[in-house]
BARO-446693 format. One record per residue: residue in one letter; x, y, z of N, C-alpha, C in turn. Coordinates in steps of 0.1 Angstrom, whole numbers, padded with zeros to 4 digits, always signed. Example, Ala and Ser with C-alpha at 12.3 -4.5 7.8 and 13.67 -1.06 7.14 Angstrom:
A+0132-0057+0078+0123-0045+0078+0132-0033+0078
S+0128-0022+0071+0137-0011+0071+0129+0000+0079
This chain:
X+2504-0271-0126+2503-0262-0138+2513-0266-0148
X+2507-0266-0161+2519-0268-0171+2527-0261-0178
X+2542-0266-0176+2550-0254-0181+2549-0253-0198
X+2557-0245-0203+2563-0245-0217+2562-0250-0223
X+2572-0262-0216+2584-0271-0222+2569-0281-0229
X+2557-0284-0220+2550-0297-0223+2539-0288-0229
X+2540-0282-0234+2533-0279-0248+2536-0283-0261
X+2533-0290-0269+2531-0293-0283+2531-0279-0291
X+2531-0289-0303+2530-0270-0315+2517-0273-0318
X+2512-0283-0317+2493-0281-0321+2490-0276-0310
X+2498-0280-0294+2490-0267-0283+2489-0257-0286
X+2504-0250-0290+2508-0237-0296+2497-0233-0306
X+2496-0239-0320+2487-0236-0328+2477-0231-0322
X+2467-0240-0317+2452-0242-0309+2451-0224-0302
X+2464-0223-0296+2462-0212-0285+2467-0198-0292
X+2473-0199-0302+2473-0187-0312+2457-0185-0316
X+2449-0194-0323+2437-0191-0331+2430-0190-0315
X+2432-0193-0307+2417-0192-0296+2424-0178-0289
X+2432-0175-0287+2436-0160-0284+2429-0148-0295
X+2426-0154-0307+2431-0143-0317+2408-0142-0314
X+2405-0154-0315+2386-0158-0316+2389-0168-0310
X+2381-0168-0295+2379-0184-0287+2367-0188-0293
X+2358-0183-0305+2344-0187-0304+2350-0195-0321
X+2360-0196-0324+2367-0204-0334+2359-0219-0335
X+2352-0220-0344+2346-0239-0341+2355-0249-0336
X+2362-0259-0333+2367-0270-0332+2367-0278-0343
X+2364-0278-0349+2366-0278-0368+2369-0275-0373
X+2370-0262-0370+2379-0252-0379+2392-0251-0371
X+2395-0252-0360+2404-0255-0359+2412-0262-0365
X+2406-0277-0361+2415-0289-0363+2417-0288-0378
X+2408-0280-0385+2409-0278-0402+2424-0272-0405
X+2425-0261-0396+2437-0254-0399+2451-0258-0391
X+2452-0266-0378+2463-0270-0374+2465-0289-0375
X+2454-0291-0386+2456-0304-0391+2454-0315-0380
X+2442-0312-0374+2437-0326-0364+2424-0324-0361
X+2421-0337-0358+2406-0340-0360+2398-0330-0344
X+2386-0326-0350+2375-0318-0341+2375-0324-0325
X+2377-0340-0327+2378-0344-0316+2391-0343-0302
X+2404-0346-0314+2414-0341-0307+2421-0330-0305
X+2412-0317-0310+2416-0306-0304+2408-0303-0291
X+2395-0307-0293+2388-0305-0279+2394-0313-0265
X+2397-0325-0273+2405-0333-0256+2417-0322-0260
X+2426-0314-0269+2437-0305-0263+2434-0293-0251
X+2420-0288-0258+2415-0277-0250+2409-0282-0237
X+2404-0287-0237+2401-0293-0223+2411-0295-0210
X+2419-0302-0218+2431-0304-0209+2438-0288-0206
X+2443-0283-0215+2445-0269-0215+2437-0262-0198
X+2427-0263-0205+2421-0256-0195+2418-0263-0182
X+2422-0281-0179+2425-0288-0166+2433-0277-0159
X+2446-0279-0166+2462-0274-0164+2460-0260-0160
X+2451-0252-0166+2451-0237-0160+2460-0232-0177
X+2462-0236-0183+2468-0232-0192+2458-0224-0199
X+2446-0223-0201+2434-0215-0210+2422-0213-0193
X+2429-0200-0187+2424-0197-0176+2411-0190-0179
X+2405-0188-0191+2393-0181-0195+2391-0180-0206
X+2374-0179-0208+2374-0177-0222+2365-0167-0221
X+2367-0153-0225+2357-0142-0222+2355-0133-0232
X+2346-0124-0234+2349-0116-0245+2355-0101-0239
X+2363-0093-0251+2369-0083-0242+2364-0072-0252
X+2362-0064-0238+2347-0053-0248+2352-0038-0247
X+2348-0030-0254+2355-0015-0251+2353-0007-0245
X+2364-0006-0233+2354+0010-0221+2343+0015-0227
X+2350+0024-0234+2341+0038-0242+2332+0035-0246
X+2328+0021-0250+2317+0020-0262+2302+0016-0247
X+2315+0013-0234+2301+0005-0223+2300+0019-0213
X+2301+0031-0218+2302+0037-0211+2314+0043-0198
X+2324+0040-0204+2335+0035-0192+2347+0041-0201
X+2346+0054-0208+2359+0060-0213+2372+0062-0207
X+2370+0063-0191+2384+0069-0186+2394+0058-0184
X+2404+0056-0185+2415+0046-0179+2422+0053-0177
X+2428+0043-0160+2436+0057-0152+2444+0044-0145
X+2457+0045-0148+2469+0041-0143+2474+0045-0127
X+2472+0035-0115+2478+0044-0104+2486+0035-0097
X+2495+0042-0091+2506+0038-0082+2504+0039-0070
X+2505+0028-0062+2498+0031-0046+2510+0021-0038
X+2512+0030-0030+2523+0027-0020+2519+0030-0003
X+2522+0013+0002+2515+0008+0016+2527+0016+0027
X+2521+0017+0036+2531+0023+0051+2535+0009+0059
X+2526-0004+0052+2531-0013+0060+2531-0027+0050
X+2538-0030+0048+2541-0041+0040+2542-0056+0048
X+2536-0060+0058+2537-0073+0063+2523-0085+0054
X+2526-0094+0054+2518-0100+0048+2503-0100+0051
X+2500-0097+0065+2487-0097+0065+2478-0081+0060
X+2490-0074+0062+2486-0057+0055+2481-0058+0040
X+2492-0063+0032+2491-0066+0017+2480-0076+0014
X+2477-0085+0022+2463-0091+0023+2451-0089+0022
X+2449-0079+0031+2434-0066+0032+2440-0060+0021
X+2451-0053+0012+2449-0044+0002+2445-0052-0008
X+2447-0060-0015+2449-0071-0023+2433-0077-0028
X+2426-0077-0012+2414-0079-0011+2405-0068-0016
X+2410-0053-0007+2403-0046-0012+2399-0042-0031
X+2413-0046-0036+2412-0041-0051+2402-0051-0056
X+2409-0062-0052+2399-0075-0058+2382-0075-0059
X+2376-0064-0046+2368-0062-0047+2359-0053-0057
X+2371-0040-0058+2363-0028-0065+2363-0033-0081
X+2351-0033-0087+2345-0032-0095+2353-0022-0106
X+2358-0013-0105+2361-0003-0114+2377-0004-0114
X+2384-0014-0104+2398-0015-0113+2396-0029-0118
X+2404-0029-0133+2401-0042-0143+2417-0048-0144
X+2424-0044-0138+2439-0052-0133+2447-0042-0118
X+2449-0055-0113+2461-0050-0100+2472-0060-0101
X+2483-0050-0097+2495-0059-0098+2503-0052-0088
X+2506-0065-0079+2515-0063-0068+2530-0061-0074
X+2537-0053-0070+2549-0051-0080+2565-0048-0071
X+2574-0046-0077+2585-0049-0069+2588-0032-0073
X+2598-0022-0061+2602-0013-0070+2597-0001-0059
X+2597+0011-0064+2595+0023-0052+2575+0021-0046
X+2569+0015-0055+2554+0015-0053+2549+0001-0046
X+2545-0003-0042+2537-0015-0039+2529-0016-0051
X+2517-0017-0057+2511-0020-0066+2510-0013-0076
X+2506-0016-0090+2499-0008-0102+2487-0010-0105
X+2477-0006-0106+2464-0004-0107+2463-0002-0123
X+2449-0003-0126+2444+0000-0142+2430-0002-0139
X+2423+0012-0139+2409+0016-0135+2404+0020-0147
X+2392+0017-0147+2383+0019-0157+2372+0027-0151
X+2368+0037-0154+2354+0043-0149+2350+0055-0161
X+2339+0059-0155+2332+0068-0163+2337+0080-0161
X+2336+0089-0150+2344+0100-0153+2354+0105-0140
X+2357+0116-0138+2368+0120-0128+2361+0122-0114
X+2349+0121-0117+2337+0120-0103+2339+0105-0095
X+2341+0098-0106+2336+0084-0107+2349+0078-0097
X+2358+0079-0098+2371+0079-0098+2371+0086-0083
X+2370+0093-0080+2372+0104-0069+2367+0094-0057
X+2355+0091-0060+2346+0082-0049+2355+0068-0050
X+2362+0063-0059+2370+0052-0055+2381+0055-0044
X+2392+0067-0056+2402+0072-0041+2395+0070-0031
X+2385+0079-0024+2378+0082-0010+2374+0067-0004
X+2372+0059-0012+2369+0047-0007+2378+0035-0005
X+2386+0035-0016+2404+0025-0010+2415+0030-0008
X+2414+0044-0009+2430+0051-0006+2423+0058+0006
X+2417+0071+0007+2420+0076+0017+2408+0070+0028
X+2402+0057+0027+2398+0051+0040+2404+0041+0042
X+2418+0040+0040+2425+0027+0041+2436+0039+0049
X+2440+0035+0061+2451+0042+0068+2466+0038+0063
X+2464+0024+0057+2477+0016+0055+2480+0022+0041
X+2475+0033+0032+2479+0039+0016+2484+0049+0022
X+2499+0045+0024+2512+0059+0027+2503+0068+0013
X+2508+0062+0000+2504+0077-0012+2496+0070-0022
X+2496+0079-0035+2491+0072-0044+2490+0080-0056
X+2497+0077-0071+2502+0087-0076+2491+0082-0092
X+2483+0088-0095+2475+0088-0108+2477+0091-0122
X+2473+0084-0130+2479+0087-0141+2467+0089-0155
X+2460+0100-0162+2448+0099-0166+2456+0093-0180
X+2446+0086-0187+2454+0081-0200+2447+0090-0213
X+2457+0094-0220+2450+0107-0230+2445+0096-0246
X+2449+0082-0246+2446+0076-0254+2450+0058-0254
X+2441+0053-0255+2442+0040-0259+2449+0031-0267
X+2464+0030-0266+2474+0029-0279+2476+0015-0282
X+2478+0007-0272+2472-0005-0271+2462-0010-0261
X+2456-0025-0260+2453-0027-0248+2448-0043-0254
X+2454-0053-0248+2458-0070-0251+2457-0073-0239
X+2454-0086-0241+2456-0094-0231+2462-0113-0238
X+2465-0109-0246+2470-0118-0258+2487-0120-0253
X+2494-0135-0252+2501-0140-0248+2508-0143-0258
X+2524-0131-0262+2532-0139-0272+2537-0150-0273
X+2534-0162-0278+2536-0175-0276+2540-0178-0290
């Protein structure tokens, strides 16, 4: 993987404009960080060898796909051995309706960021990875009353 350090300022450039619009031509790039169509594409390419441009996706609005609620939760395991946090890890990765998990350091085992349609919707998840998972000591919810940010954009 490549660090920092072996990034250029036309990588830099390239990955400002494709954060901001990845559907940016290669043209227009090279138009604006001053290099030709061809050698921004061998930059992106490589980029994305390296893992450095790990996706190019579009990012769409809960509310607008039907999916207004976001709900922040805190879930804390009774058993922390690696193969426990394995099966959790797995199970999130599975559910559909959380859109980030993060294993974290601190009083919780993970933070969650759920997306669903309503408090129904939501209910049947708990019942399905917290309270049929014996290994979820707790799990503390958080409904979000508004959208104040929400990026996935890398200060670089």
């Amino acid at each position: 993987m490549k660090s920092s350090t072996d990034l250029d300022s036309f990588d830099i450039a390239i990955l400002r404009i494709l954060q901001r619009d990845s559907t940016t031509p290669q043209r227009e790039i090279g138009a604006l960080v001053n290099l030709s169509a061809p050698s921004v594409q061998r930059r992106i390419k490589r980029m994305e060898k390296d893992g450095v441009i790990s996706a190019q996706t579009a990012i769409l609005d809960p509310g607008r796909v039907g999916l207004p609620l976001t709900i922040l939760v805190e879930v804390e395991l009774k058993v922390e051995t690696g193969g426990e946090i394995d099966v959790v890890k797995q199970s999130f990765l599975e559910a559909p309706e959380i859109q980030q998990a993060y294993y974290v350091t601190g009083e919780v085992d993970f933070v969650l960021i759920v997306v669903v349609s309503d408090m129904a919707e939501y209910e049947k998840l708990t019942q399905r990875l917290f309270f049929g998972n014996e290994n979820i000591k707790k799990f503390r919810t958080f409904v979000t009353m508004d959208r104040t940010k929400a990026t996935l954009d890398v200060n670089i």
